[in-house]
GUTORTI-910246 format. One record per atom (N, C-alpha, C): residue in one letter; x, y, z. Coordinates in steps of 0.05 Angstrom, whole numbers, plus 32768, in hexadecimal, padded with zeros to 4 digits. Example, Ala and Ser with C-alpha at 12.3 -4.5 7.8 and 13.67 -1.06 7.14 Angstrom:
BEGIN
A81087F8E809C
A80F67FA6809C
A81087FBE809C
S81017FD3808E
S81117FEB808F
S81028001809D
REM end
This chain:
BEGIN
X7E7C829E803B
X7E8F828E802B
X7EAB8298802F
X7EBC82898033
X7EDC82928039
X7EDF8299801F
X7EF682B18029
X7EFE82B98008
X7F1C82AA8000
X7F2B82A18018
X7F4882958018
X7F4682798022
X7F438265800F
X7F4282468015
X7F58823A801F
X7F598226802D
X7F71821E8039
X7F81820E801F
X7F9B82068020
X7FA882008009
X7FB781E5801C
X7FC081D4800C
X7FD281BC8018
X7FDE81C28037
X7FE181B58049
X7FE881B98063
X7FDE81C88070
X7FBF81D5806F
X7FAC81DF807B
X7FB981FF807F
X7FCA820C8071
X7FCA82298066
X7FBC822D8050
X7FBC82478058
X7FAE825D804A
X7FC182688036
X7FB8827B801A
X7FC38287800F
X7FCF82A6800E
X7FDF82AF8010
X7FDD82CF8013
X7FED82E1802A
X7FFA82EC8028
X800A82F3803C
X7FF983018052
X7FFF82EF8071
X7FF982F58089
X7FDF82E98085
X7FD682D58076
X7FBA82C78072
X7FB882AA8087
X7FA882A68093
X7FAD828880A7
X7F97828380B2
X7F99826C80BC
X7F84825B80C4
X7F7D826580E8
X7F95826F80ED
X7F97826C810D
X7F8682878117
X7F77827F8131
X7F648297813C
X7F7182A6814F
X7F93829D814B
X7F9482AC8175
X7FA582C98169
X7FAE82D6817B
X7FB882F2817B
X7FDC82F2816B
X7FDB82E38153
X7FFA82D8814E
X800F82F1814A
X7FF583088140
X800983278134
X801083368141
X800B832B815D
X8019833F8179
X803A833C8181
X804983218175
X80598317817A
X806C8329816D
X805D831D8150
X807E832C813B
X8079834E8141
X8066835E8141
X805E836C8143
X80738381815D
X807483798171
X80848379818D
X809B83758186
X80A28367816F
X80C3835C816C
X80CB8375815B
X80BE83798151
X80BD83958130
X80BF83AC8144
X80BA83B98155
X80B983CD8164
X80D383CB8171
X80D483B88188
X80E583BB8192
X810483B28191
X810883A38176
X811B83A0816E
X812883B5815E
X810D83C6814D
X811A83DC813D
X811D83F28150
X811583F6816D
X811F8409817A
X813A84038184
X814983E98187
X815E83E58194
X817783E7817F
X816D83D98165
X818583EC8149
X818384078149
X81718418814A
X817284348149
X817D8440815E
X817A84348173
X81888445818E
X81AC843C818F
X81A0841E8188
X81C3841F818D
X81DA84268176
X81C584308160
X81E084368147
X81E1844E8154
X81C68461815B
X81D184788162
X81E7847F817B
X81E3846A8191
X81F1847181A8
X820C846881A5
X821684558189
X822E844A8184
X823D84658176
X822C84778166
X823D84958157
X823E84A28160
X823884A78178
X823A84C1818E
X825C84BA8192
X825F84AD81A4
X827B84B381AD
X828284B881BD
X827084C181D2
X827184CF81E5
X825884CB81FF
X825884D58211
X824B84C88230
X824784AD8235
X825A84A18232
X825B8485822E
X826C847B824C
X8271848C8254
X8284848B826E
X8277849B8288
X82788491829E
X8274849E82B8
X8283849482CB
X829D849682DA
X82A6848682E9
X828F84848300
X82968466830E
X82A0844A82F8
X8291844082E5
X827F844D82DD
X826F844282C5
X8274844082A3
X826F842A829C
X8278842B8280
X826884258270
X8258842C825B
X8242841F8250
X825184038243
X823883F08243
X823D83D18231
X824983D8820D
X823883F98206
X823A83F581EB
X825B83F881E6
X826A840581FD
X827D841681F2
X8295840081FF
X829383E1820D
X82A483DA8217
X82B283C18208
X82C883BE8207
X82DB83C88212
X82DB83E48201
X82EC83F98213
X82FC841481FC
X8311840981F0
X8312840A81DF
X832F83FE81C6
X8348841D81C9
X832F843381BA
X8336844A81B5
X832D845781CE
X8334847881CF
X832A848781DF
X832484A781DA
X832084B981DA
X832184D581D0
X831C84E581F1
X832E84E18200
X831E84F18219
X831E8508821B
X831B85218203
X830D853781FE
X82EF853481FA
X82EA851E81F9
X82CF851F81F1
X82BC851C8216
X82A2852E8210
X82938524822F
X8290850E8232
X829485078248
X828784E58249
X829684D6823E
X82B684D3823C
X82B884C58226
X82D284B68248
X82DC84A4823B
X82E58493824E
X830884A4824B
X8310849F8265
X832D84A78264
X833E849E8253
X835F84A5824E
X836C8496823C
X837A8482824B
X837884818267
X838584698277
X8370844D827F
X835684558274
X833D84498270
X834084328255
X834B843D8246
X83538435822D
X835D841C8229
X835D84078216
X836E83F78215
X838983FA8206
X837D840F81EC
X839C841381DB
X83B1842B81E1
X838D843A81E8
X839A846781EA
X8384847381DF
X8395848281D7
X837D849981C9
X8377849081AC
X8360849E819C
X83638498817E
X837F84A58173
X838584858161
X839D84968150
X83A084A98134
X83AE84B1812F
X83B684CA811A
X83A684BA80FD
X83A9849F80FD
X839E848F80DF
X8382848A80E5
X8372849880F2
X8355848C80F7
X8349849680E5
X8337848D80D3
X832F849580BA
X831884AC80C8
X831784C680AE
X831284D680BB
X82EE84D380B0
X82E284C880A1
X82CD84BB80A1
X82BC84AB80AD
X82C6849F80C3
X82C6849380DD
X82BE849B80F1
X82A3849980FD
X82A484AB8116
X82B3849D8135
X82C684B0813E
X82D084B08155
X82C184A58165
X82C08489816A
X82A7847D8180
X82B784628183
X82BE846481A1
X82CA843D81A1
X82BB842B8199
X8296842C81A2
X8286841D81A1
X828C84138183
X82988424816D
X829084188142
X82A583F88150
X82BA84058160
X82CE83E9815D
X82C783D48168
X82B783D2817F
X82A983AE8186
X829083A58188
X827B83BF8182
X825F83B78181
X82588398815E
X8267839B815A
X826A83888145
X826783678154
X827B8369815C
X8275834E816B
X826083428173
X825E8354818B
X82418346819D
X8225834C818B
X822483618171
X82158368816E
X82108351814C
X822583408141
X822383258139
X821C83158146
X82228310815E
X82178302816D
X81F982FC816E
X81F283138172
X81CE83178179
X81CB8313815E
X81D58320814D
X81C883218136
X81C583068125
X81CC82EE812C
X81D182DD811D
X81C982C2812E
X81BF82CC814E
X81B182B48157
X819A82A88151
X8198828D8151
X817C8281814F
X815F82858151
X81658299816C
X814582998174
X814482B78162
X815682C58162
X815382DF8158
X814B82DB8139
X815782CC8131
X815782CC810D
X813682CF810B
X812982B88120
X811582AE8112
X80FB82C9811F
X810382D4812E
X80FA82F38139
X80FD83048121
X81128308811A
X810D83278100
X8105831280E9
X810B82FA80E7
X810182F280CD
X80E482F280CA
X80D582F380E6
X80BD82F680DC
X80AF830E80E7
X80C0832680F1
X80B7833880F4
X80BC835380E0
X80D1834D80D4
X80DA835D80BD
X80D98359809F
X80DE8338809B
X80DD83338086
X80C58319807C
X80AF831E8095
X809583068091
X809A82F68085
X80AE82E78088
X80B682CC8079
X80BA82AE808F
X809982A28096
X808C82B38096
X808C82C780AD
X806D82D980B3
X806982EF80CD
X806382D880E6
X805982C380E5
X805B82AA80F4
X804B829280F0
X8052828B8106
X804C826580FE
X803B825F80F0
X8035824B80D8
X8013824C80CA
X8002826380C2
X801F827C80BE
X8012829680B4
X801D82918091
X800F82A28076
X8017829E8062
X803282B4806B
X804582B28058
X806282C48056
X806482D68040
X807182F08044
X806B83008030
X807482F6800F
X808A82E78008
X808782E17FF8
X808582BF7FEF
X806A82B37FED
X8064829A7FF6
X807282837FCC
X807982967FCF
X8084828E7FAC
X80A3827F7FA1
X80B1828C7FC1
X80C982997FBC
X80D082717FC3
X80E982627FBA
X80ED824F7FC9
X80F8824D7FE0
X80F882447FF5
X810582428008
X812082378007
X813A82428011
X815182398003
X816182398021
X815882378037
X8161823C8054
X816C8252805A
X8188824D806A
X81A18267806F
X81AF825C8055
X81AB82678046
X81B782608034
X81C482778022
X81D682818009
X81D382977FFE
X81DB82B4800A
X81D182C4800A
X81CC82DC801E
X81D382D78043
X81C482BC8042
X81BB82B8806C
X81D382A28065
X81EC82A18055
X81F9828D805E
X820F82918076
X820A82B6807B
X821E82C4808E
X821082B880AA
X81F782AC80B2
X81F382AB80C5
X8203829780D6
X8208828480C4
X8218827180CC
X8234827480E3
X8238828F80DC
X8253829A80F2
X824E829C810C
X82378298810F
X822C829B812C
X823382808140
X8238826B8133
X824B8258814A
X826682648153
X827282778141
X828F82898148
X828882978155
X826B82AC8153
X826782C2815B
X826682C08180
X826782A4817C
X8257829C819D
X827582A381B1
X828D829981A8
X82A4829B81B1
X82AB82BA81BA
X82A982D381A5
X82AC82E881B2
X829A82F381C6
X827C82EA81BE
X826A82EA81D7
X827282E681F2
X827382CC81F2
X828682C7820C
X829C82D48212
X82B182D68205
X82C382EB820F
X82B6830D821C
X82A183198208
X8298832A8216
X828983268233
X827B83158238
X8275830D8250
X82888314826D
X82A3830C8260
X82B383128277
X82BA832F827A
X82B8833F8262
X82C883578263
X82AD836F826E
X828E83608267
X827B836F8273
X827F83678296
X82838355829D
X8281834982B7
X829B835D82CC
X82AE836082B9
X82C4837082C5
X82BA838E82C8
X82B5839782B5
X82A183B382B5
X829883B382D0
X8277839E82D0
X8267839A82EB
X8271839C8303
X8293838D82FD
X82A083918317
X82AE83A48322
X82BA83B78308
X82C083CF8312
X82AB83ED8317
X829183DF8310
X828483F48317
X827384028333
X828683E4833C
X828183E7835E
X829E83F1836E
X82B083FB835C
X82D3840A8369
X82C584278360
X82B38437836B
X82BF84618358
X82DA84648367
X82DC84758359
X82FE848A8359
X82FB848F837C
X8317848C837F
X831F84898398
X8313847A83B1
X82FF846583A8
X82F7845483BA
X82FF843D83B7
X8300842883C7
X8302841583C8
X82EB840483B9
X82C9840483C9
X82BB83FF83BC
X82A2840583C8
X828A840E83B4
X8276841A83B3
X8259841383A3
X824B840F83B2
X8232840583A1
X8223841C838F
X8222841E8379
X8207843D836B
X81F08428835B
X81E0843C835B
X81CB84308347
X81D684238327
X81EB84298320
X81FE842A8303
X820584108305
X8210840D8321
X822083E68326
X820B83D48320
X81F383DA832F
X81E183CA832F
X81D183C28310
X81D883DD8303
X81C583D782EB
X81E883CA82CF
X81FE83D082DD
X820683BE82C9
X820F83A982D5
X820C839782E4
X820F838182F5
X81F6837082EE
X81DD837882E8
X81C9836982DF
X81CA836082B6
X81D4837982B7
X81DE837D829C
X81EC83648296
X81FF8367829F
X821283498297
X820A83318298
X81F0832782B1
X81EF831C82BC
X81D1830882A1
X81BD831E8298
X81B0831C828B
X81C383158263
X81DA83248264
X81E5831D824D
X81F482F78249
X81F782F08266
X820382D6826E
X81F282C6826B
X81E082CA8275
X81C082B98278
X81B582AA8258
X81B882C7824C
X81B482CB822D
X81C382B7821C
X81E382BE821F
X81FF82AB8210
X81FD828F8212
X81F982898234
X81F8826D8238
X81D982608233
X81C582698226
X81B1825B821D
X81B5825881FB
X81CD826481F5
X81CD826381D5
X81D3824181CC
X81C6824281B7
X81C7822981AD
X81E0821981A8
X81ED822B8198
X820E8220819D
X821E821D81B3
X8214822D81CA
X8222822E81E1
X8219820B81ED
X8200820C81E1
X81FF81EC81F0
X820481E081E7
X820A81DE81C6
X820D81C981B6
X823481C481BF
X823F81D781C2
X825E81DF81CC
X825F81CE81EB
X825681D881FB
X825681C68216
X824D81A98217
X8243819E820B
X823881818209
X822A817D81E6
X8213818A81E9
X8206818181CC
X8213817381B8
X822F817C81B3
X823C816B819C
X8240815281A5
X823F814381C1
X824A812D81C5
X8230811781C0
X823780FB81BC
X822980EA81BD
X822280DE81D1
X823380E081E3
X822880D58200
X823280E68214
X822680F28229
X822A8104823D
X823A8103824C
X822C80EE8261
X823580E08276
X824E80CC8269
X825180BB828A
X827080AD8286
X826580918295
X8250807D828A
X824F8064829C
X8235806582B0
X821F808082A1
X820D808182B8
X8213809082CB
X822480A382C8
X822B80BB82DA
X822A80CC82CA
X821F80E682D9
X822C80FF82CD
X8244810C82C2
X824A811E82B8
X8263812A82A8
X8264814382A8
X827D815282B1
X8277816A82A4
X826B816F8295
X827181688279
X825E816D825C
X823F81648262
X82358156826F
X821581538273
X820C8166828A
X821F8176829C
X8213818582AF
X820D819B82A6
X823081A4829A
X822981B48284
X820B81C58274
X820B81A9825D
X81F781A48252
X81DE81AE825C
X81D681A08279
X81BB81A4828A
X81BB81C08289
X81BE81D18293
X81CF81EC829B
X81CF81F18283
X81D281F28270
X81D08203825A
X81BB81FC8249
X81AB81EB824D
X819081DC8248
X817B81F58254
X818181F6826E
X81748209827F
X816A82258276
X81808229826E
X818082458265
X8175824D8244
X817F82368237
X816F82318220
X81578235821B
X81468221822F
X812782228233
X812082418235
X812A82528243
X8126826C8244
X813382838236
X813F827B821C
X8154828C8205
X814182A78208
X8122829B81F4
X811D82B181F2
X811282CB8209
X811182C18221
X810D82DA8232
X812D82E28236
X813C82DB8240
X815682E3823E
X816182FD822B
X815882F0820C
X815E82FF81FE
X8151831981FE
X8140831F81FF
X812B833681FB
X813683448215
X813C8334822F
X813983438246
X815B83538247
X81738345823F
X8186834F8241
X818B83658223
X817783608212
X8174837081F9
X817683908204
X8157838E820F
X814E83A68220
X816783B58233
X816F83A48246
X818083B3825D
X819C83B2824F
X81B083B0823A
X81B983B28233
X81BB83D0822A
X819B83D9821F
X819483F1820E
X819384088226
X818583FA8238
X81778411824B
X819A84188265
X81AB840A8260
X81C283FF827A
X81D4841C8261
X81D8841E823F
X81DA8435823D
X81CD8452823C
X81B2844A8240
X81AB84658247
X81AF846F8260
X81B384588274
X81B28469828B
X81D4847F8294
X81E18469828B
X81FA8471828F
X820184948278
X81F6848C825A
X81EF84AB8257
X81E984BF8260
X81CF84C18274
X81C284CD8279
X81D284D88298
X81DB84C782A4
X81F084CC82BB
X820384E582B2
X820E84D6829A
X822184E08291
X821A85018288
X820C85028286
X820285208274
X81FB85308288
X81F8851D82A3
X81E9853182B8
X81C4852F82B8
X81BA852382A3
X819F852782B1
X8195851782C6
X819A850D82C9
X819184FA82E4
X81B384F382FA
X81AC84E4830C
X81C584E9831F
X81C584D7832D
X81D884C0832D
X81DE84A08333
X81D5849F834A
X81D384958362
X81CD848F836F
X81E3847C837B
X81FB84868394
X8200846E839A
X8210847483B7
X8217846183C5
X8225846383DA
X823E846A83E3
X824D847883D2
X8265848983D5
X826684A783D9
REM end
């Protein structure tokens, strides 16, 4: 005899209770791991401050440098810099790390996209843990982004600095093929932040606003039965859509792993690899 009867719309009662037989707890499950390893690594690699630099390498977390401290190892020159060095008013509660001043951005960005919301919402806060699963609190009313989630909404803005970062990672990629005193040089470092960028682009232009921005808002595409910018557009960012969520996860990862390597360069345990 079942002990949990199905209730209106063929759910079940009870948190993580359901009708469905297939493997559904592997999903959120995968999202819960590897999302809480990518907040933990990158708050910690954002307070260091330091090995964040290897000419020509620059980690993603730490780019652009606003500030600079080049007493510190690893830390980027002051002609690297966009302003100088830290100044005399830097609160001294603050840790010395360029990364506190723009990981904000891109890191609203992620934090506030579509496919993502609905990833920690049901891997963190089982609301619900997934599709036709009961939710941890099955009581509560549903009130949308509303309240609390009404910050998500910034994420049509958020999409704008995104894109701007795009270019300033892409510039990185491209200077990480000039080292000091060459003209230009391939290392294992170019290659891994050249994909880097390449996987964070992939990512931006499948975002929902990015398509709804290129065409989506329009009512008619085309011009007479022809194409349009705005519908080619559109296609092309349709494309990439269909594939948000590998995108995301995949440039999630190399984002994480594109600063460890450049760390680890940086510190000396391992040793770039490149043709100069």
């Amino acid at each position: 005899m079942a002990t949990h009867l199905p209730v209106v719309g063929g759910y079940v009662e009870g948190f993580g209770k359901t009708c469905r037989t297939d493997d559904w707890k592997s999903g959120p499950l995968i999202t819960l791991i590897v999302f809480s390893t990518f907040v933990i690594y990158t708050t910690w690699a954002a307070l260091q401050g330091n090995h964040y630099f290897h000419d020509p390498y620059l980690s993603p977390f730490y780019s652009p440098v606003l500030y600079t401290d080049p007493s510190v190892a690893g830390a980027a020159p002051a002609s690297h810099a966009w302003i100088g060095t830290f100044p005399s008013w830097w609160p001294a509660f603050v840790p010395l790390s360029p990364a506190i001043l723009i990981l904000v951005f891109p890191g609203s960005f992620r934090f506030t996209c579509y496919y993502y919301r609905k990833a920690y919402y049901r891997a963190f806060a089982g609301s619900p843990p997934g599709c036709a699963v009961g939710p941890l609190n099955a009581r509560r009313r549903y009130r949308g982004e509303t309240a609390m989630l009404v910050f998500q909404n910034l994420h049509r803005y958020a999409l704008y600095f995104a894109l701007i970062f795009i270019l300033i990672l892409g510039w990185d990629a491209i200077q990480s093929f000039r080292p000091p005193g060459k003209t230009f040089g391939v290392g294992v470092g170019s290659v891994i932040l050249t994909i880097n960028v390449v996987l964070i682009a992939a990512y931006t232009f499948g975002c929902h606003s990015f398509r709804h921005l290129v065409g989506g808002r329009k009512d008619v595409l085309g011009h007479c039965g022809e194409p349009s910018l705005a519908s080619k557009s559109w296609t092309k960012a349709t494309w990439f859509n269909e594939r948000h969520m590998q995108f995301a996860w995949a440039s999630l990862i190399w984002v994480m792993l594109t600063d460890v390597y450049i760390r680890l360069v940086s510190h000396g345990v391992i040793r770039d690899l490149h043709t100069w």
